[in-house]
Structure formats: C-alpha cells, structure tokens
C-alpha positions in Angstrom: -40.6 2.4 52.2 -39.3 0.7 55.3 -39.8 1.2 58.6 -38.8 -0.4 61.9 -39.9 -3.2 63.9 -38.6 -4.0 67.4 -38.9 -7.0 69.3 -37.3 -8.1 72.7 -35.1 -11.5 72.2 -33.1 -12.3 75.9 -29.2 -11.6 75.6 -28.9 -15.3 74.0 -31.2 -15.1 71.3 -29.3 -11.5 70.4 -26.0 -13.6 70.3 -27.0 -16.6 68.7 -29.4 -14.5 66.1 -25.8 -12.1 65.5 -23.7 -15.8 65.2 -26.2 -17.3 62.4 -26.4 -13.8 60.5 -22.8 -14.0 60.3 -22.3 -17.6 59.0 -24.5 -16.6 56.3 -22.3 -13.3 55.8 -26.3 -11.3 56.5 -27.6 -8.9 58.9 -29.4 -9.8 62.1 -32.6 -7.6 59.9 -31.2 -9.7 56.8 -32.2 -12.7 58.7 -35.5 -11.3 60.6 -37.4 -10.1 57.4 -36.7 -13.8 56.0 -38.4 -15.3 59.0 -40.6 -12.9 58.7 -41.5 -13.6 55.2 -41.5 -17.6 56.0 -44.2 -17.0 58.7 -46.4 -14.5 56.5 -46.5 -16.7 53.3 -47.0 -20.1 55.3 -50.5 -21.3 53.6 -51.4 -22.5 56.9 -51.4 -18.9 57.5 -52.5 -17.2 55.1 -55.7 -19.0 54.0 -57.2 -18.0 56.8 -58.8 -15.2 56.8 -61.4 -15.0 59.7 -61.5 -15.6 63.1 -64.6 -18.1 62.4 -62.5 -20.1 60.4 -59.5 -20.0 62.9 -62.0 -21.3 65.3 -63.6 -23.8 62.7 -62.3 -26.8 64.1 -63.2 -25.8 67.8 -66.7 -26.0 67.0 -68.6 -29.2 68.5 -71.0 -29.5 65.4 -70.6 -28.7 61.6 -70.8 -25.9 59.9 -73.4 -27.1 57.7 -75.8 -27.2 60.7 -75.1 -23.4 61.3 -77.4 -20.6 59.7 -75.4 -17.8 57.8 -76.6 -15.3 58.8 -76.4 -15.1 62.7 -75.0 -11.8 63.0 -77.1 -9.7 60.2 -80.5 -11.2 60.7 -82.9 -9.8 63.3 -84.9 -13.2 63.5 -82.0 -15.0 65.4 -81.8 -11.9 67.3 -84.9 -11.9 69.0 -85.1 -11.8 73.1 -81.1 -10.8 73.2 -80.4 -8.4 76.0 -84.0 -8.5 77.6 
C-alpha cells in the first residue's frame, strides 16, 4: 500500500527535481523514493540502531569502562532526585 509523503523543496529544487526526472524519462516520486531508498539502506544508517550508539563516539571514555546496566539497576540509582 502506498501512501503520501510531502516535503517543502524552494521553487528551484521543484524545477531542477522536475528537469532531472525528465532526463531520466521518471517521475519527480520516481526519483524521490530512489533517494529515499539510497538514504534508508546506507549501512552507515542502518547499523545503527540506538541513540547510545549514535552517540558512541561523543563519549569522552570507552565503553568498556561503562556498567550495563545503568538504566535497570537500582544500585546506580541510589540518591537520584533527593
């Protein structure tokens, strides 16, 4: 089933999206939903899976050095919000 997807592109993107669908004798949505498929199945993309690991290489320390468990075990809770 498909449904649709809007997106606001400035009157030169429209123009220029319209010109290269047309060289390529597509749509303007031909050309979208291949973009759209590039982006979704980039690896880079799609490995990724949680914010933590999104945020990975932000962190000033390894990930070896950080318990597992920081969200489900009271212990590390202790004292927060008193």
């Amino acid at each position: 089933m498909k449904t649709t997807l809007s997106i606001k592109v400035t009157e030169n993107e429209k123009l220029r999206l319209k010109r290269a669908a047309n060289a390529r004798n597509k749509t303007p949505s031909d050309l979208m939903r291949e973009a759209l498929e590039m982006i979704l199945n980039d690896p880079d993309i799609v490995h990724r899976e949680s914010c933590f690991e999104v945020a990975e290489d932000l962190l000033p320390y390894g990930t070896s050095d950080m318990p597992a468990d920081l969200s489900s075990n009271k212990d590390h809770l202790k004292g927060f919000g008193e």
